[in-house]
N, CA, C, O and CB atoms as a CASP TS submission, in Angstrom:
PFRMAT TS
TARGET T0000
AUTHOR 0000-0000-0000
METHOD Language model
MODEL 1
PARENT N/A
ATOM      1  N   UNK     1      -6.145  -7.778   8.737  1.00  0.00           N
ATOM      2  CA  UNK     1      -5.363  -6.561   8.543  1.00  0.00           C
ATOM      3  C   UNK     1      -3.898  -6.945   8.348  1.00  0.00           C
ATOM      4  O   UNK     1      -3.238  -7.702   9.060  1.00  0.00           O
ATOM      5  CB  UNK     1      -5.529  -5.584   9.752  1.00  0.00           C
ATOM      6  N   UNK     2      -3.469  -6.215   7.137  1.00  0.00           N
ATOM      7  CA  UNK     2      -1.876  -6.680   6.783  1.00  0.00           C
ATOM      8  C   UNK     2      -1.189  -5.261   7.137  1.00  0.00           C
ATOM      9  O   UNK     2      -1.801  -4.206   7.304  1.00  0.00           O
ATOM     10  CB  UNK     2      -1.539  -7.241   4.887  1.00  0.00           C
ATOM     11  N   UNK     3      -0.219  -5.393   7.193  1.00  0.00           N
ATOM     12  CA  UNK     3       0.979  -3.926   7.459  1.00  0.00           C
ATOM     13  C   UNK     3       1.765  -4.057   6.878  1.00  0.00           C
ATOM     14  O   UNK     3       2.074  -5.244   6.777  1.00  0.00           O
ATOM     15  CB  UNK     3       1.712  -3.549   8.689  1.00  0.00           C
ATOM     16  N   UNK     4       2.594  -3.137   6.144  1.00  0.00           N
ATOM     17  CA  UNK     4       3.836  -3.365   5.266  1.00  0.00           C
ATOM     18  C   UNK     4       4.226  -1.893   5.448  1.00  0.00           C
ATOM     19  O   UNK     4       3.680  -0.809   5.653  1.00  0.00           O
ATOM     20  CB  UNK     4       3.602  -3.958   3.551  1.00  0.00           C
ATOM     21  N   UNK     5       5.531  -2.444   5.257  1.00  0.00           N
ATOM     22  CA  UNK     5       6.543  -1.234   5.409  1.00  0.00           C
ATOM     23  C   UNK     5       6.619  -0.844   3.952  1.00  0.00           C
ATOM     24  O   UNK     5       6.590  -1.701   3.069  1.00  0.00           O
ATOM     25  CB  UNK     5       8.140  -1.623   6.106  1.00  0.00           C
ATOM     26  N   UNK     6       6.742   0.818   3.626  1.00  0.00           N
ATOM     27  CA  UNK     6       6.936   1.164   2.615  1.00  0.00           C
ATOM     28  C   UNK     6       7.675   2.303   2.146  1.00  0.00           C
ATOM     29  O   UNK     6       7.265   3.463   2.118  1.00  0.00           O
ATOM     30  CB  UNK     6       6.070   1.128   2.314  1.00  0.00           C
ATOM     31  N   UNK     7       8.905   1.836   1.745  1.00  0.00           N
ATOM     32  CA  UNK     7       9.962   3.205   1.090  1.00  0.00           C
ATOM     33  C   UNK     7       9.420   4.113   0.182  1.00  0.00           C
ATOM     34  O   UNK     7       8.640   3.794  -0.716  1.00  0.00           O
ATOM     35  CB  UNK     7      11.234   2.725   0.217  1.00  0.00           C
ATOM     36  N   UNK     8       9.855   5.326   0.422  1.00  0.00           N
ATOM     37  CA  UNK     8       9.961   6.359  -0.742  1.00  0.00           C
ATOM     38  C   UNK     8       8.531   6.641  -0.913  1.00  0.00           C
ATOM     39  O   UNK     8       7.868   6.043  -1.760  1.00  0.00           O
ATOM     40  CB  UNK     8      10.706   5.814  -2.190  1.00  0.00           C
ATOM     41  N   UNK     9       8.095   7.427  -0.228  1.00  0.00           N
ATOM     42  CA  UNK     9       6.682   7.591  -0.007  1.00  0.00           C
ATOM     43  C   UNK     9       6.772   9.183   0.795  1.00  0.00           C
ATOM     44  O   UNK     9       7.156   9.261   1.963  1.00  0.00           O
ATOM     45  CB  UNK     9       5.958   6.152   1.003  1.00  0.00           C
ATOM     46  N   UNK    10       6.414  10.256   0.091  1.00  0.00           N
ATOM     47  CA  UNK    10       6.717  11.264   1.261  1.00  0.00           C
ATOM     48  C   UNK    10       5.792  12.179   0.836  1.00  0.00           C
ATOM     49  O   UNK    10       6.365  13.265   0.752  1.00  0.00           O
ATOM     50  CB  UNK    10       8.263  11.897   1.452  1.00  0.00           C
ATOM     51  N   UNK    11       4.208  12.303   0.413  1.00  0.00           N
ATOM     52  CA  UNK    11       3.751  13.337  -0.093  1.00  0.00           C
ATOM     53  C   UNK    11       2.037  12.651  -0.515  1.00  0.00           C
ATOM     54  O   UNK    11       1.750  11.658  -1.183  1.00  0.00           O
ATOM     55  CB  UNK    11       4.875  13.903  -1.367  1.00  0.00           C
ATOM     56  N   UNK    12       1.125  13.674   0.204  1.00  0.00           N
ATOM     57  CA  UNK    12      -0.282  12.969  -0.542  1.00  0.00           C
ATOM     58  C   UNK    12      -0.320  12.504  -1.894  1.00  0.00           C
ATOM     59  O   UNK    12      -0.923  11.431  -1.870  1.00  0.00           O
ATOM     60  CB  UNK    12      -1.414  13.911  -0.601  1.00  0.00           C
ATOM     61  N   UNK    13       0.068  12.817  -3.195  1.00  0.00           N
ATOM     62  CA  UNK    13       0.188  11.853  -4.473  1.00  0.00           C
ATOM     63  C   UNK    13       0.463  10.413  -3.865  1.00  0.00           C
ATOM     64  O   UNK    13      -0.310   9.474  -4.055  1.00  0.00           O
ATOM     65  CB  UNK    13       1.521  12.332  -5.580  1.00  0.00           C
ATOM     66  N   UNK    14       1.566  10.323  -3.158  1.00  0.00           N
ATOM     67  CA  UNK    14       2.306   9.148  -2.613  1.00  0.00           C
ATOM     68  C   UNK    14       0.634   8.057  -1.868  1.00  0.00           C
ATOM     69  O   UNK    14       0.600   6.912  -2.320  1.00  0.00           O
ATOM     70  CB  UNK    14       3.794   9.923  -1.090  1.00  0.00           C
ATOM     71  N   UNK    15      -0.004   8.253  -1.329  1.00  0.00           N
ATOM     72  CA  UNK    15      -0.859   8.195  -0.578  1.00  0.00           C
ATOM     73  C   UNK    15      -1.919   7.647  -1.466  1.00  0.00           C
ATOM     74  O   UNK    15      -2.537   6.585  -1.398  1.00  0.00           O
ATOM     75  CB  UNK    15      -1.042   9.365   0.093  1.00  0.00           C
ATOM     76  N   UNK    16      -1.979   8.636  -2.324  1.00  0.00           N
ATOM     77  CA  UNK    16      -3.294   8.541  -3.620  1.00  0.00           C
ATOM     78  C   UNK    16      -2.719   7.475  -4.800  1.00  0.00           C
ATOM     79  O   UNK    16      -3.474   6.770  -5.470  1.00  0.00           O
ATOM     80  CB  UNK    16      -3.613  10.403  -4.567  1.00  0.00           C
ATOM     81  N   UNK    17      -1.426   7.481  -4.917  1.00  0.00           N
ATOM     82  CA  UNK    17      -1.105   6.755  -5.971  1.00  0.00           C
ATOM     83  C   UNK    17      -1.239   4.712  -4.858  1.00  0.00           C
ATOM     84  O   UNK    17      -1.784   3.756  -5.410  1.00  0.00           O
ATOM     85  CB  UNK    17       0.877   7.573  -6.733  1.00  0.00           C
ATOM     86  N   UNK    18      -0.781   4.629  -3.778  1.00  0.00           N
ATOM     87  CA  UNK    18      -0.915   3.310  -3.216  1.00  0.00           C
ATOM     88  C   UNK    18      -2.387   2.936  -3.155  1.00  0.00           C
ATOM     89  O   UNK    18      -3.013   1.976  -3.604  1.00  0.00           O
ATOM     90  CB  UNK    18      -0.271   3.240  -1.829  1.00  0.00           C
ATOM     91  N   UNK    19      -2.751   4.060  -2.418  1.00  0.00           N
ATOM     92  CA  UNK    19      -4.566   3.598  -2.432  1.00  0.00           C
ATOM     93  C   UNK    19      -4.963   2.943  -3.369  1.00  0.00           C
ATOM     94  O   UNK    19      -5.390   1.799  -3.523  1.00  0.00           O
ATOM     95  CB  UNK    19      -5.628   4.677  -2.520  1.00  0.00           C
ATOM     96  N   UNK    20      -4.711   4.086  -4.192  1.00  0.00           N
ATOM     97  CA  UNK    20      -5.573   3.611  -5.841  1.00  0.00           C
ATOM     98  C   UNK    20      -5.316   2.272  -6.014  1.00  0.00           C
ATOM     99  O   UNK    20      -6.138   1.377  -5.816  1.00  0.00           O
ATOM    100  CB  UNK    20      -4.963   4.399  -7.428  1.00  0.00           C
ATOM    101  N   UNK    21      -3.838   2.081  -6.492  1.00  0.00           N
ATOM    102  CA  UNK    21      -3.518   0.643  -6.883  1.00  0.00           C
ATOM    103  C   UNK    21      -4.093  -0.136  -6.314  1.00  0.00           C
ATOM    104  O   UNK    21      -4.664  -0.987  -6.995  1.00  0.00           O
ATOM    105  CB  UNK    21      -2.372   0.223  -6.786  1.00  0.00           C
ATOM    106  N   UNK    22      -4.196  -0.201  -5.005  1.00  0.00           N
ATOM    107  CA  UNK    22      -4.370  -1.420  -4.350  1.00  0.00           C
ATOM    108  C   UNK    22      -6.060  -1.839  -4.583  1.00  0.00           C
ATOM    109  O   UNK    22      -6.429  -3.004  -4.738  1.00  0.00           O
ATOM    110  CB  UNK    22      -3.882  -1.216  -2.694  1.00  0.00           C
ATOM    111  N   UNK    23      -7.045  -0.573  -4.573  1.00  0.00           N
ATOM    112  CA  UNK    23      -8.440  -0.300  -4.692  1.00  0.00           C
ATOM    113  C   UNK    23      -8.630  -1.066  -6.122  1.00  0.00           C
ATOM    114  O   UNK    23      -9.388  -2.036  -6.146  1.00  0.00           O
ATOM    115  CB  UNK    23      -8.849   1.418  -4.640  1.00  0.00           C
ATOM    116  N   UNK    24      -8.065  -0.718  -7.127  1.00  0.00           N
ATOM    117  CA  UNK    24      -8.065  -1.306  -8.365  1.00  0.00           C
ATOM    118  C   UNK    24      -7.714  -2.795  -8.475  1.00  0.00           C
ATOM    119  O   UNK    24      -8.028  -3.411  -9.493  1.00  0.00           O
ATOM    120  CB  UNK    24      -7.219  -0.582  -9.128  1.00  0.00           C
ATOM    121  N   UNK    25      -7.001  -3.460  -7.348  1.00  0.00           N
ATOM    122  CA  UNK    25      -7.067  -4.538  -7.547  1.00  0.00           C
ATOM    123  C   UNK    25      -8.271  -5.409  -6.801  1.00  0.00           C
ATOM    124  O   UNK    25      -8.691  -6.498  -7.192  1.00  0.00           O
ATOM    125  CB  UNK    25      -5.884  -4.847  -7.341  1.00  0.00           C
ATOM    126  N   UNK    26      -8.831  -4.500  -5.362  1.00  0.00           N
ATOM    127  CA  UNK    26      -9.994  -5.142  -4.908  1.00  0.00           C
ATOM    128  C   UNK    26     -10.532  -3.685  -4.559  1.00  0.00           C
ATOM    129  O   UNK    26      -9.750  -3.184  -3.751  1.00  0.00           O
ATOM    130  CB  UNK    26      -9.848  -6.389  -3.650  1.00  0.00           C
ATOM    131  N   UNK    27     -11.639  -2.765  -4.886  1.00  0.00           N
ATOM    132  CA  UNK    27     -12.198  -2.147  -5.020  1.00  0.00           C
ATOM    133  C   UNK    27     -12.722  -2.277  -3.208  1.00  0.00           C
ATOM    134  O   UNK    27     -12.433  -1.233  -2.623  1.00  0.00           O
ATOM    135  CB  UNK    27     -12.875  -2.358  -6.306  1.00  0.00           C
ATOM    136  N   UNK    28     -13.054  -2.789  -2.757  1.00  0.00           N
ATOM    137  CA  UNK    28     -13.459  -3.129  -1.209  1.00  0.00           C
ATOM    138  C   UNK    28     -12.237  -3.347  -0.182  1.00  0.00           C
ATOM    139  O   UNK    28     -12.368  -3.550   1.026  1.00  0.00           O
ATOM    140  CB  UNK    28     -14.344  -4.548  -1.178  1.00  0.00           C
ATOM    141  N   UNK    29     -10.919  -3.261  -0.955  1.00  0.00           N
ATOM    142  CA  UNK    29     -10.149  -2.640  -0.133  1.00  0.00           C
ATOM    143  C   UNK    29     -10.302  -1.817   1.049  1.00  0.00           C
ATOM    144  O   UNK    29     -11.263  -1.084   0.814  1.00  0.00           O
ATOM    145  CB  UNK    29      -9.663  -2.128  -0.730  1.00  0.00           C
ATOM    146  N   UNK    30      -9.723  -1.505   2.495  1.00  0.00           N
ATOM    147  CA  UNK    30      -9.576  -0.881   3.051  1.00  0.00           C
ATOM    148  C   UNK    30      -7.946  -0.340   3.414  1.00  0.00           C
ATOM    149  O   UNK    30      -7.451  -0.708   4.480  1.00  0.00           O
ATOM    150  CB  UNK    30     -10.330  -1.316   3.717  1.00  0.00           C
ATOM    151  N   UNK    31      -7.215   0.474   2.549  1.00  0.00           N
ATOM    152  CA  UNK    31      -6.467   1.346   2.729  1.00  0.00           C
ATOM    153  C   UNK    31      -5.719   2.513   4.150  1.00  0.00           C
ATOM    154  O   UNK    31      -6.186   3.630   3.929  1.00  0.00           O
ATOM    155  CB  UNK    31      -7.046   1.752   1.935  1.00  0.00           C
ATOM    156  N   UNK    32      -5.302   2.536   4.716  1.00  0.00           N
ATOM    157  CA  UNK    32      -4.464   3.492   6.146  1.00  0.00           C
ATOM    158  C   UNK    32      -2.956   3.294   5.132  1.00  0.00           C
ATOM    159  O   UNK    32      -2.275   2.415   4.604  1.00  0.00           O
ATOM    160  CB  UNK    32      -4.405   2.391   8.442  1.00  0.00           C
ATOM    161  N   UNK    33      -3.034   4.943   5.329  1.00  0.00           N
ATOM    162  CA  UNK    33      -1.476   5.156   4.901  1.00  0.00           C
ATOM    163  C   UNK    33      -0.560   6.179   5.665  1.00  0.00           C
ATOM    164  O   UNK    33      -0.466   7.273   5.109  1.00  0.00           O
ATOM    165  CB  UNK    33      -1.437   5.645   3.432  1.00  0.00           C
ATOM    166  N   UNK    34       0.033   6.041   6.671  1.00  0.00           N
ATOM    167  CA  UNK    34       0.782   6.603   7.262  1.00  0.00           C
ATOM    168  C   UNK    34       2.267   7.237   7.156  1.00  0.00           C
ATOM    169  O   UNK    34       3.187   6.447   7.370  1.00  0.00           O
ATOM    170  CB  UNK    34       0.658   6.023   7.866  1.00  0.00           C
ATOM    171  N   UNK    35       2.616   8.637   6.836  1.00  0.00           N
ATOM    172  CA  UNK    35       3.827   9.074   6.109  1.00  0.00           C
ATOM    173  C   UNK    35       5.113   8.977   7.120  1.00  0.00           C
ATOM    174  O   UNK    35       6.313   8.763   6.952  1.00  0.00           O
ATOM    175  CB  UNK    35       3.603  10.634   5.545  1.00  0.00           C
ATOM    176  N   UNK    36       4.231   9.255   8.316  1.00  0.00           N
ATOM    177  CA  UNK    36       5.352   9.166   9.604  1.00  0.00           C
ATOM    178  C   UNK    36       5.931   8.168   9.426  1.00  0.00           C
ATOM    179  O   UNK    36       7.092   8.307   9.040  1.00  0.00           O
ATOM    180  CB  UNK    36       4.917   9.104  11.056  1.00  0.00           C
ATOM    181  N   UNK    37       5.447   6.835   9.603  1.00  0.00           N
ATOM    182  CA  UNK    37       6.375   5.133  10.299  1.00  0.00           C
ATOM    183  C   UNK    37       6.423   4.820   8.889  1.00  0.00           C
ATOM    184  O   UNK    37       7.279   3.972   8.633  1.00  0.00           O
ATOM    185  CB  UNK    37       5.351   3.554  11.578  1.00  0.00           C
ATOM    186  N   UNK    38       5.732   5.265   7.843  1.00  0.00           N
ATOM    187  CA  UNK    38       6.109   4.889   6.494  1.00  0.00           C
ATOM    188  C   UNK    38       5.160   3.420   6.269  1.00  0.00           C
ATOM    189  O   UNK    38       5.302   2.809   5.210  1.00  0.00           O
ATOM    190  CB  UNK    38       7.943   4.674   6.380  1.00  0.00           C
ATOM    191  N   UNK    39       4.324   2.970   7.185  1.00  0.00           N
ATOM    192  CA  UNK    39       3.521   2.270   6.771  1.00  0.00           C
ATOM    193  C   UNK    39       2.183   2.230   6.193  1.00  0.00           C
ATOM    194  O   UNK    39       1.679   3.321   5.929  1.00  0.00           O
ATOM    195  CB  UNK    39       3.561   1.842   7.376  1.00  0.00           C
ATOM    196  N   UNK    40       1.394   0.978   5.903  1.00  0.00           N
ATOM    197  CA  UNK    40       0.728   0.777   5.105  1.00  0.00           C
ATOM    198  C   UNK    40      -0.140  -0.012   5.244  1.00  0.00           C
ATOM    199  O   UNK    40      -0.036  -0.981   4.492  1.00  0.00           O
ATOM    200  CB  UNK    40       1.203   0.631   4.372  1.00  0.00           C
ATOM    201  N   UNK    41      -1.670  -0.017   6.445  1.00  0.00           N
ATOM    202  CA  UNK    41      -2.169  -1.148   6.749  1.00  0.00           C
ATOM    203  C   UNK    41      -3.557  -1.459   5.894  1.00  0.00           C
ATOM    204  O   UNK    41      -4.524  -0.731   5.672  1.00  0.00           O
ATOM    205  CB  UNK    41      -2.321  -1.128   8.209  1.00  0.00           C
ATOM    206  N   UNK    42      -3.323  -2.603   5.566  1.00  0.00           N
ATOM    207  CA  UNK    42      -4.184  -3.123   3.963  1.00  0.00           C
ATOM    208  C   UNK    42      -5.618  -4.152   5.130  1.00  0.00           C
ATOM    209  O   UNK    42      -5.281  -4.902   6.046  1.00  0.00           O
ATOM    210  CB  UNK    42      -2.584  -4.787   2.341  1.00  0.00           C
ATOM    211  N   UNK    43      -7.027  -3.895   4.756  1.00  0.00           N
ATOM    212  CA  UNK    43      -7.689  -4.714   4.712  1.00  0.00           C
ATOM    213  C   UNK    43      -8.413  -4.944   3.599  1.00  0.00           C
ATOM    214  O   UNK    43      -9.245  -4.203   3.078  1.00  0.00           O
ATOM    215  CB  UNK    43      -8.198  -4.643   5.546  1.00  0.00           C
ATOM    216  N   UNK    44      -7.947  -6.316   3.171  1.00  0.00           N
ATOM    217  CA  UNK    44      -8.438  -7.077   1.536  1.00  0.00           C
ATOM    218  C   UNK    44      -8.577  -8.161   1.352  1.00  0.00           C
ATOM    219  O   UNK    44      -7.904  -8.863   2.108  1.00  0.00           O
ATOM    220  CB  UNK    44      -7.691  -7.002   0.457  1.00  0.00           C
ATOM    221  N   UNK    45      -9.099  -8.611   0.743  1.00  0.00           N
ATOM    222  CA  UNK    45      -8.783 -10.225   0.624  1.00  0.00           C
ATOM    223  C   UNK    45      -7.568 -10.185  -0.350  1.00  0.00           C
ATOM    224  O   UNK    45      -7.251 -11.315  -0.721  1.00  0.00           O
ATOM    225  CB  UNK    45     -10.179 -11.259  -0.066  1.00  0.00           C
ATOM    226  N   UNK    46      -6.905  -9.310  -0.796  1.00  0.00           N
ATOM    227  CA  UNK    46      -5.534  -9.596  -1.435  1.00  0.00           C
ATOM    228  C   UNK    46      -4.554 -10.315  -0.283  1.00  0.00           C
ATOM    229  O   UNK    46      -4.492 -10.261   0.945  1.00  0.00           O
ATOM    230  CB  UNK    46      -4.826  -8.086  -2.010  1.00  0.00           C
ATOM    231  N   UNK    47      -3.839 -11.002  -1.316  1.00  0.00           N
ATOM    232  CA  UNK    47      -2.277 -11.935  -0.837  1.00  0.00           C
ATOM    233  C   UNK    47      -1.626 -10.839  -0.215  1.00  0.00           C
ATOM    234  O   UNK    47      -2.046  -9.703  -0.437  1.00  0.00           O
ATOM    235  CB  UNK    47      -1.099 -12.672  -2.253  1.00  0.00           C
ATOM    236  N   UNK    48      -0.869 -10.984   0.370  1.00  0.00           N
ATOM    237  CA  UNK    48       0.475  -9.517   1.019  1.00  0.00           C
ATOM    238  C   UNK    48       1.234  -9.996  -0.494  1.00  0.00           C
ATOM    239  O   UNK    48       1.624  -8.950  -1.011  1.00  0.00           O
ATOM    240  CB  UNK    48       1.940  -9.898   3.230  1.00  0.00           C
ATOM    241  N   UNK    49       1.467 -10.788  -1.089  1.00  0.00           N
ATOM    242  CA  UNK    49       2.226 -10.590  -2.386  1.00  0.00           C
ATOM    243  C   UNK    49       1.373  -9.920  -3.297  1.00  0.00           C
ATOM    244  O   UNK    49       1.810  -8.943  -3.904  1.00  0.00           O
ATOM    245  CB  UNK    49       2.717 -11.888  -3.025  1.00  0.00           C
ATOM    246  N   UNK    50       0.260 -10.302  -3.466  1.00  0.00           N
ATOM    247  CA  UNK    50      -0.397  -9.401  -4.524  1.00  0.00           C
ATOM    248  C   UNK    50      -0.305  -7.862  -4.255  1.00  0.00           C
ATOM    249  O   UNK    50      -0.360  -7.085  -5.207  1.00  0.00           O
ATOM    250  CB  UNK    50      -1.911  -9.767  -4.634  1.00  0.00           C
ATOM    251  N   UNK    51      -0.137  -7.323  -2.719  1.00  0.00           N
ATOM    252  CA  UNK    51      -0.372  -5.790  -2.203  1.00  0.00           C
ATOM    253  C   UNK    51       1.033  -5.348  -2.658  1.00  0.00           C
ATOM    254  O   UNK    51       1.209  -4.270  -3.224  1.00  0.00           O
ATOM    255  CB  UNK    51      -0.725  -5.518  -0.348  1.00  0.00           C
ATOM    256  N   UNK    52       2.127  -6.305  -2.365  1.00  0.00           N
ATOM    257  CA  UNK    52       3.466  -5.620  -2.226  1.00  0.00           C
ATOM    258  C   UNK    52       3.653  -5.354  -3.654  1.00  0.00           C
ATOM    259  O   UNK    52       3.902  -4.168  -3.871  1.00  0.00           O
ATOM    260  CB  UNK    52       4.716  -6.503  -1.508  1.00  0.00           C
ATOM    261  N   UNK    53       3.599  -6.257  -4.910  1.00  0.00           N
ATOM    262  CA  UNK    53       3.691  -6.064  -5.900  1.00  0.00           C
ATOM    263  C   UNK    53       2.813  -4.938  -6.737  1.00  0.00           C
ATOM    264  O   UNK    53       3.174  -4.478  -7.819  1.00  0.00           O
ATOM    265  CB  UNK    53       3.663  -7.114  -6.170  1.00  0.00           C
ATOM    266  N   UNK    54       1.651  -4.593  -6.077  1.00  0.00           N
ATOM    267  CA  UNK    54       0.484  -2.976  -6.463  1.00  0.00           C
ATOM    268  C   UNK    54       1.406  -1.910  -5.956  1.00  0.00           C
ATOM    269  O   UNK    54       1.562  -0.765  -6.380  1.00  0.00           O
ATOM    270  CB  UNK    54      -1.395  -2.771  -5.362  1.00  0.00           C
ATOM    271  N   UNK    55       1.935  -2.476  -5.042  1.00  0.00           N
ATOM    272  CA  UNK    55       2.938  -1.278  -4.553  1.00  0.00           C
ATOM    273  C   UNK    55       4.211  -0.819  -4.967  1.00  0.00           C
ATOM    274  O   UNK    55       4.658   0.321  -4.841  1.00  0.00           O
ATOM    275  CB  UNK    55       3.239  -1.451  -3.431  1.00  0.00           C
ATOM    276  N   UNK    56       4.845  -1.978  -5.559  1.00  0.00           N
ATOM    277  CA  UNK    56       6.172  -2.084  -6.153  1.00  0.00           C
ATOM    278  C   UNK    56       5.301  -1.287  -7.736  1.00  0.00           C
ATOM    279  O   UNK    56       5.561  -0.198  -8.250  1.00  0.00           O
ATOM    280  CB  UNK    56       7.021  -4.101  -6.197  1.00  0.00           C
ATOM    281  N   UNK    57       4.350  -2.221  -8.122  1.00  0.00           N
ATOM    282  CA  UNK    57       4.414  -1.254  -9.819  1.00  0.00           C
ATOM    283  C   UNK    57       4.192   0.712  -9.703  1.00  0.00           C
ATOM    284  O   UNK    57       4.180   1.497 -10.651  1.00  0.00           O
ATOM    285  CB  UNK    57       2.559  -1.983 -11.042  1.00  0.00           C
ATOM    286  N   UNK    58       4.084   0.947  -8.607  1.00  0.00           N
ATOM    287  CA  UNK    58       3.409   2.790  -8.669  1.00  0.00           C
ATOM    288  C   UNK    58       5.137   3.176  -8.031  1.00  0.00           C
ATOM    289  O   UNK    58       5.544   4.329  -7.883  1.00  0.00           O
ATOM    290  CB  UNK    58       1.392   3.439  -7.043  1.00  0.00           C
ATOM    291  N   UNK    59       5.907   1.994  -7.743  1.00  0.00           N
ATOM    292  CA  UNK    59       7.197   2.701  -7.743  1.00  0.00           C
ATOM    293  C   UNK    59       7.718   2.614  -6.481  1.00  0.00           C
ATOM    294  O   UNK    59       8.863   3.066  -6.458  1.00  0.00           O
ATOM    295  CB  UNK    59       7.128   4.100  -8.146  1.00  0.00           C
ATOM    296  N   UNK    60       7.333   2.211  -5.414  1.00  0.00           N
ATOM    297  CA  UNK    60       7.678   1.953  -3.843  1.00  0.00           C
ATOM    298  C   UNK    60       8.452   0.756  -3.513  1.00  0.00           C
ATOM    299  O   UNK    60       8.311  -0.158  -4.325  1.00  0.00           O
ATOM    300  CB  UNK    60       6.410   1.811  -3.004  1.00  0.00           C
ATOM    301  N   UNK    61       9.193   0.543  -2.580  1.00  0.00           N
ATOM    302  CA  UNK    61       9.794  -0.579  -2.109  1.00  0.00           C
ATOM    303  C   UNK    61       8.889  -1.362  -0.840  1.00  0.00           C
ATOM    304  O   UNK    61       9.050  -0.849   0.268  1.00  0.00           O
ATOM    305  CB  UNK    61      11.240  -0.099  -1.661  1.00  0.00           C
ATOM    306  N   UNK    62       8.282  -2.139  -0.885  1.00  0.00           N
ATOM    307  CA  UNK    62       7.241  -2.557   0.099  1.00  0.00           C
ATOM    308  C   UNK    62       7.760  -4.211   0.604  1.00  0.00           C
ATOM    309  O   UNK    62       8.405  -4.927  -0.162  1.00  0.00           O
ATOM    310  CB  UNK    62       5.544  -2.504  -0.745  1.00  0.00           C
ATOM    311  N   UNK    63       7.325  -4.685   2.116  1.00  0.00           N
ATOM    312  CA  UNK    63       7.450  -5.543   2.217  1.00  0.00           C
ATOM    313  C   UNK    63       6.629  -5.809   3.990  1.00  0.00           C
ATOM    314  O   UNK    63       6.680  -4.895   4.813  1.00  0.00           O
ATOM    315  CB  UNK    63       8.834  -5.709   1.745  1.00  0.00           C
ATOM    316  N   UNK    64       6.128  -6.782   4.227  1.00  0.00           N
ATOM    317  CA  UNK    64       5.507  -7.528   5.401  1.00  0.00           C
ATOM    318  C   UNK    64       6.346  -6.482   6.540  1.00  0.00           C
ATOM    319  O   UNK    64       7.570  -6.617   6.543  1.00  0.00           O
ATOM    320  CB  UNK    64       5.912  -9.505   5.466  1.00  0.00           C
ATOM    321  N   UNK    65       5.854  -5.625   7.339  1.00  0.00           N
ATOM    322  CA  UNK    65       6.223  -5.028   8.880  1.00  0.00           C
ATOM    323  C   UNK    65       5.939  -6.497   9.523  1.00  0.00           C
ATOM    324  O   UNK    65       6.064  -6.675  10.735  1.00  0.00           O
ATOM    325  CB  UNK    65       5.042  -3.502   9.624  1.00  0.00           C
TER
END
């Protein structure tokens, strides 16, 4: 399980648009997206660089909590 902090995130689209990305890069993703602490806990076999960068392209500022 990875966690990352993530800016500019304030609304279910927000939620649906990280999921997705990240799902699209490993479909067996497991996704938690929290609007309160603004985090983001990823279970994947993705890199935390590969997640932060799915996250950076839908428009967010993301990085390792």
């Amino acid at each position: 399980m990875q966690i990352f902090n993530v800016q500019g995130m304030s609304c279910g689209h927000c939620v649906k648009a990280v999921t997705q990305a990240l799902q699209a890069k490993d479909p067996d993703a497991e996704v938690k997206v929290d609007l309160g602490t603004k985090t983001v806990e990823v279970q994947s076999k993705l890199s935390s660089d590969t997640v932060i960068e799915a996250i950076r392209e839908e428009g967010y500022e993301a990085s390792l909590a």
